[in-house]
Biotite code that builds the C-alpha atoms (Angstrom):
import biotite.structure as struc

atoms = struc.array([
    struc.Atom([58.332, 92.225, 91.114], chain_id="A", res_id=1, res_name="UNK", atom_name="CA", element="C"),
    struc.Atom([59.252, 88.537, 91.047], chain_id="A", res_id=2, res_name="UNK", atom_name="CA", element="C"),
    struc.Atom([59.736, 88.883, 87.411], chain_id="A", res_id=3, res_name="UNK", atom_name="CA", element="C"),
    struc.Atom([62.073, 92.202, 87.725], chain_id="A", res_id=4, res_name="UNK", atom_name="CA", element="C"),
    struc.Atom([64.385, 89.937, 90.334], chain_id="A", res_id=5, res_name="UNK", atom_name="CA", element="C"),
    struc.Atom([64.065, 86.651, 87.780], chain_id="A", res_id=6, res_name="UNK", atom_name="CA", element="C"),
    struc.Atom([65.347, 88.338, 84.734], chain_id="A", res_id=7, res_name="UNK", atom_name="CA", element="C"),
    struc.Atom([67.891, 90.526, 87.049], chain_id="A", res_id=8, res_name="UNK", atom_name="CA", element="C"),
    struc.Atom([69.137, 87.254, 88.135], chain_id="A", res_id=9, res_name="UNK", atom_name="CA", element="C"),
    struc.Atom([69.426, 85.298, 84.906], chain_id="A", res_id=10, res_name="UNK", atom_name="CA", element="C"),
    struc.Atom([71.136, 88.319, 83.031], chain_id="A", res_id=11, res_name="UNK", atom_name="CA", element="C"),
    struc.Atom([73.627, 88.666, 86.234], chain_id="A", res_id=12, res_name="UNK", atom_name="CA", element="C"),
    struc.Atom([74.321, 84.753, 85.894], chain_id="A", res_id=13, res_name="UNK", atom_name="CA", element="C"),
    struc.Atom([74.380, 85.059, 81.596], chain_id="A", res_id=14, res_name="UNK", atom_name="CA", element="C"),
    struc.Atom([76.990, 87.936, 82.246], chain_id="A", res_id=15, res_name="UNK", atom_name="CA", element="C"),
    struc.Atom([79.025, 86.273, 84.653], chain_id="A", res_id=16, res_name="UNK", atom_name="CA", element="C"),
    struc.Atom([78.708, 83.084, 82.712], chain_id="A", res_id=17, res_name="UNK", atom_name="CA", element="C"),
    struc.Atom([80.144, 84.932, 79.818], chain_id="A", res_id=18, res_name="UNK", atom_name="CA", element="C"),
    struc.Atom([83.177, 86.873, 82.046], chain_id="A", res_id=19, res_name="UNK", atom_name="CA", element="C"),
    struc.Atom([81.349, 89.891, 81.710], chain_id="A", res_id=20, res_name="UNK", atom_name="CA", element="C"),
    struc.Atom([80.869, 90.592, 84.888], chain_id="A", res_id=21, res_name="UNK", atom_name="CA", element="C"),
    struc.Atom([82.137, 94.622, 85.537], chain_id="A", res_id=22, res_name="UNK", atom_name="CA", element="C"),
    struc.Atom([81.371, 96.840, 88.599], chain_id="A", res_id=23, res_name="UNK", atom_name="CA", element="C"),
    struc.Atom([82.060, 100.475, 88.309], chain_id="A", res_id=24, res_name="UNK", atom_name="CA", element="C"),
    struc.Atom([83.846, 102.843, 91.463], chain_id="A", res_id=25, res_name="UNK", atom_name="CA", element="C"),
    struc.Atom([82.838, 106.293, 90.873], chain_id="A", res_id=26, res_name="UNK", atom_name="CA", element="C"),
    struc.Atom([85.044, 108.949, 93.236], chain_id="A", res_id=27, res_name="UNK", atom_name="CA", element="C"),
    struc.Atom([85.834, 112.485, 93.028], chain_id="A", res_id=28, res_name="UNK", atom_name="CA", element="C"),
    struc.Atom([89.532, 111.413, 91.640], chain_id="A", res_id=29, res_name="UNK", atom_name="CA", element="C"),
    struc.Atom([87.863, 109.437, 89.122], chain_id="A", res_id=30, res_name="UNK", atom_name="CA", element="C"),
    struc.Atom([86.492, 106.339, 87.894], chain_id="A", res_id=31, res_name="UNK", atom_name="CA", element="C"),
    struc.Atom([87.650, 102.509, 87.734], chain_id="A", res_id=32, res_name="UNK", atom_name="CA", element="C"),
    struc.Atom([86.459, 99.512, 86.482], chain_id="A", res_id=33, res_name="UNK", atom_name="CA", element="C"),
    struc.Atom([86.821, 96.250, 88.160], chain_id="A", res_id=34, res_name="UNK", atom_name="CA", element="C"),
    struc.Atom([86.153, 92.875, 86.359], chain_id="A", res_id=35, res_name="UNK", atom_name="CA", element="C"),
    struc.Atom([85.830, 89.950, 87.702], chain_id="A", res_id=36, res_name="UNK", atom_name="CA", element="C"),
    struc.Atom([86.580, 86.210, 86.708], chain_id="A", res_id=37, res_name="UNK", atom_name="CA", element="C"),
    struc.Atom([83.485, 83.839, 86.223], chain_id="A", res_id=38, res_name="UNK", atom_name="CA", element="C"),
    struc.Atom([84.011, 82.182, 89.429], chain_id="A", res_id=39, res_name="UNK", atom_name="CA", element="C"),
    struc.Atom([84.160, 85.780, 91.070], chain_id="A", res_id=40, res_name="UNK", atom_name="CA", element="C"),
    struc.Atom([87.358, 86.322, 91.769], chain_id="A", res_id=41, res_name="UNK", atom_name="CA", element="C"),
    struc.Atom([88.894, 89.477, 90.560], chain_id="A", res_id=42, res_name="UNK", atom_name="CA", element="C"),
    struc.Atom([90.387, 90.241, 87.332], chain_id="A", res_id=43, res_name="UNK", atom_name="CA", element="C"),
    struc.Atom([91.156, 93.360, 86.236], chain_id="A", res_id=44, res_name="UNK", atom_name="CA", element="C"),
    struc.Atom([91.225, 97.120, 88.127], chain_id="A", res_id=45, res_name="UNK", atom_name="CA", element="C"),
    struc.Atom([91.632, 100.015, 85.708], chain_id="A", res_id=46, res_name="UNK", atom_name="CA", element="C"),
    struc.Atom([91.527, 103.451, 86.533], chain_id="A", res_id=47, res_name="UNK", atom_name="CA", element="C"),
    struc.Atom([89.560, 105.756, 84.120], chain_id="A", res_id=48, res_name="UNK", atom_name="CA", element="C"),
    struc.Atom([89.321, 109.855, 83.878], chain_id="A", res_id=49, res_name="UNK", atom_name="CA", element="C"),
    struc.Atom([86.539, 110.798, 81.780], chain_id="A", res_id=50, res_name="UNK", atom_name="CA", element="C"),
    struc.Atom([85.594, 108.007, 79.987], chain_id="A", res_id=51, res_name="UNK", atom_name="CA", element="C"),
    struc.Atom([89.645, 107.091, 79.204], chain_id="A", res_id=52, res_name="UNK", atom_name="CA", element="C"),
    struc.Atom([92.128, 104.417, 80.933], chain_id="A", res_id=53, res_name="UNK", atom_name="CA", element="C"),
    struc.Atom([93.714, 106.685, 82.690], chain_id="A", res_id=54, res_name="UNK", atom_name="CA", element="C"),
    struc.Atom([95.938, 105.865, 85.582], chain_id="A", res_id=55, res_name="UNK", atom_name="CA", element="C"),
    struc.Atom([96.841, 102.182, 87.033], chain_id="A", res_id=56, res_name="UNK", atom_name="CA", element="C"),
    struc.Atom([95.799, 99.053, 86.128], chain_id="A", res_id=57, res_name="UNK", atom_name="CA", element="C"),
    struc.Atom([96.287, 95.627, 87.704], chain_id="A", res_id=58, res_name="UNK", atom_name="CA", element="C"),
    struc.Atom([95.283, 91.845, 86.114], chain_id="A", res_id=59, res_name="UNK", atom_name="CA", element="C"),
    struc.Atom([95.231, 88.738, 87.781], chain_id="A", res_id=60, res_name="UNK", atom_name="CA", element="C"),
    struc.Atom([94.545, 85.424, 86.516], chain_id="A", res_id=61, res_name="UNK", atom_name="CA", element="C"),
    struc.Atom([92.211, 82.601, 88.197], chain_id="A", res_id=62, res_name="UNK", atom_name="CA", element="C"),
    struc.Atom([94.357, 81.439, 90.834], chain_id="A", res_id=63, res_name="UNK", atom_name="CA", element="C"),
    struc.Atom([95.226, 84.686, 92.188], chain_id="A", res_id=64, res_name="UNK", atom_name="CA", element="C"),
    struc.Atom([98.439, 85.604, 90.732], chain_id="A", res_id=65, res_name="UNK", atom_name="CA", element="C"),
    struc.Atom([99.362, 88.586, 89.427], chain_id="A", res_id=66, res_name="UNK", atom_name="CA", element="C"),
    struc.Atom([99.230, 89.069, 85.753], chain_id="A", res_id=67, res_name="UNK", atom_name="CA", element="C"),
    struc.Atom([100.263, 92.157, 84.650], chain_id="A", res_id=68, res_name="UNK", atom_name="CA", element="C"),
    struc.Atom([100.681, 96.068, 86.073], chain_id="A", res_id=69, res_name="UNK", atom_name="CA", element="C"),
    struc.Atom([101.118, 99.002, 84.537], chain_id="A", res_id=70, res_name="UNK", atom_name="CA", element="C"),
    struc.Atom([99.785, 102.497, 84.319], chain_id="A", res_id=71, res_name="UNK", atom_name="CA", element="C"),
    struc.Atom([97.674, 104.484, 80.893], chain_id="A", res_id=72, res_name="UNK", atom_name="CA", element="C"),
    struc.Atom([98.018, 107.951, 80.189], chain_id="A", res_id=73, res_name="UNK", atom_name="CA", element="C"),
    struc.Atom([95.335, 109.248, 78.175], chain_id="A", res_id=74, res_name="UNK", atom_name="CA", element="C"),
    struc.Atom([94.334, 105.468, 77.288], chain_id="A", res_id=75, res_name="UNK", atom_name="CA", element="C"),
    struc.Atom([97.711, 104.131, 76.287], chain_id="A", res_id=76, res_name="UNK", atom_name="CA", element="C"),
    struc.Atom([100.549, 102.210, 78.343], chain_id="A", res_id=77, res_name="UNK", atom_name="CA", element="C"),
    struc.Atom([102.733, 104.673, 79.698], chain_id="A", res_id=78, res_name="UNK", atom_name="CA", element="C"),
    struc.Atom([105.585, 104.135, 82.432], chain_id="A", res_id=79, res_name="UNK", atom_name="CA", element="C"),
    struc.Atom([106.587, 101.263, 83.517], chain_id="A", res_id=80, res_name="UNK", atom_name="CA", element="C"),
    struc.Atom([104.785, 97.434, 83.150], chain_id="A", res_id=81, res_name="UNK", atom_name="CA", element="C"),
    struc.Atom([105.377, 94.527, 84.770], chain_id="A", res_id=82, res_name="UNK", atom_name="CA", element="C"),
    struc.Atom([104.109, 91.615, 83.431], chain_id="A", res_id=83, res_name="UNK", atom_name="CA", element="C"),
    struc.Atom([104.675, 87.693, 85.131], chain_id="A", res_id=84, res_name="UNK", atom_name="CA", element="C"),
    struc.Atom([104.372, 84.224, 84.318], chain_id="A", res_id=85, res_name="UNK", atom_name="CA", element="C"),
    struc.Atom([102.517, 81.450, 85.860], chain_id="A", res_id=86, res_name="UNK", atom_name="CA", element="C"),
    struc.Atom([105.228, 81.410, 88.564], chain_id="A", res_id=87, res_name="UNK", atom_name="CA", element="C"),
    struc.Atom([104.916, 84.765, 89.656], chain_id="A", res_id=88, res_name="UNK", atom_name="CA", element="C"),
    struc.Atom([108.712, 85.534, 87.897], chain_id="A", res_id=89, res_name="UNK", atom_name="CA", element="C"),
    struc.Atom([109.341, 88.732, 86.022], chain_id="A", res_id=90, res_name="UNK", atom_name="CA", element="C"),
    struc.Atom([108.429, 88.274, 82.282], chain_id="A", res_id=91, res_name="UNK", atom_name="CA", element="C"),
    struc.Atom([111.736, 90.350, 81.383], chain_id="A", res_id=92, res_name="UNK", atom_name="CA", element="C"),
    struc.Atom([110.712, 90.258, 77.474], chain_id="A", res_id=93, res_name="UNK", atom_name="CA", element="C"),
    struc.Atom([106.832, 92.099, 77.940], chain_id="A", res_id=94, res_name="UNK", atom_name="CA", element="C"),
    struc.Atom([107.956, 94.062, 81.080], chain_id="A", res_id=95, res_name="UNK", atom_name="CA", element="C"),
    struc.Atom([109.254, 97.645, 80.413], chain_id="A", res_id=96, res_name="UNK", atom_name="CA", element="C"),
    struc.Atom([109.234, 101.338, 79.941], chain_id="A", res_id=97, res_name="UNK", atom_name="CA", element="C"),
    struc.Atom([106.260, 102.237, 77.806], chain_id="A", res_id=98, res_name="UNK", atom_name="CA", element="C"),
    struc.Atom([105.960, 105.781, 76.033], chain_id="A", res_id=99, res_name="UNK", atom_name="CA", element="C"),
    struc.Atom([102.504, 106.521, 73.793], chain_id="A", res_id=100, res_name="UNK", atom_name="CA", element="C"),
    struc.Atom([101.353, 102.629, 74.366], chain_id="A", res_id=101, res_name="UNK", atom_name="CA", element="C"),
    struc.Atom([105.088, 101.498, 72.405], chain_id="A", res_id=102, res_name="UNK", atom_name="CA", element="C"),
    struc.Atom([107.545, 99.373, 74.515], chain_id="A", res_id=103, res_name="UNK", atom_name="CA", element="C"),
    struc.Atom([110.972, 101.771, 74.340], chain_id="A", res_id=104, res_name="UNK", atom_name="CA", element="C"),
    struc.Atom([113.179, 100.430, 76.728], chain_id="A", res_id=105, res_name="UNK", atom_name="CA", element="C"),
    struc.Atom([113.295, 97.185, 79.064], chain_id="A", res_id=106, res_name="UNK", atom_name="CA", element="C"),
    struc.Atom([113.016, 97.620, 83.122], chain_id="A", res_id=107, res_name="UNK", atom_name="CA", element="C"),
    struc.Atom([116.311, 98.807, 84.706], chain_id="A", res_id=108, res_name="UNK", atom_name="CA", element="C"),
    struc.Atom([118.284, 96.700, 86.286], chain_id="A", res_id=109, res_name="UNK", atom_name="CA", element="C"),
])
């Protein structure tokens, strides 16, 4: 048993080491994924439906600060996505409307 919880805890702390660290939230909508930064904060929420991205997603980097959000349909961007820089401003160039994972038209104003 000491073993089990010794090799558990190294290949937790090799994962995390490596930014792999992923929990999965299964629900009767569906699934998401949530990653997590080495250090433990959060990184990434992505909803999934059957195996696909498939509904919002959300990024943050390090510090807390919101990366990037957006929603997939059927695993590609769809709708509208935000993306920010380090300051938390717009990024007006990335951000926009999204058909079929293709940018094809910037944010309204």
């Amino acid at each position: 048993m000491k073993t089990l919880i010794l090799v558990t805890s190294l290949l937790f702390g090799a994962a995390a080491a490596a930014g792999g660290v992923q929990t999965y939230l299964h629900s009767s909508a569906g699934d998401a994924q949530v990653t997590f930064h080495t250090d433990g904060t959060r990184k990434n929420v992505t909803e999934y439906v059957e195996g696909r991205k498939h509904g919002k997603s959300e990024q943050w980097r390090r510090d807390g600060t919101l990366e990037w959000q957006g929603e997939f349909r059927d695993g590609l961007k769809s709708g509208e996505w935000r993306y920010f820089d380090e300051s938390g401003a717009l990024d007006a160039e990335r951000s926009g409307l999204y058909e079929n994972g293709q940018r094809v038209a910037s944010l309204p104003q």
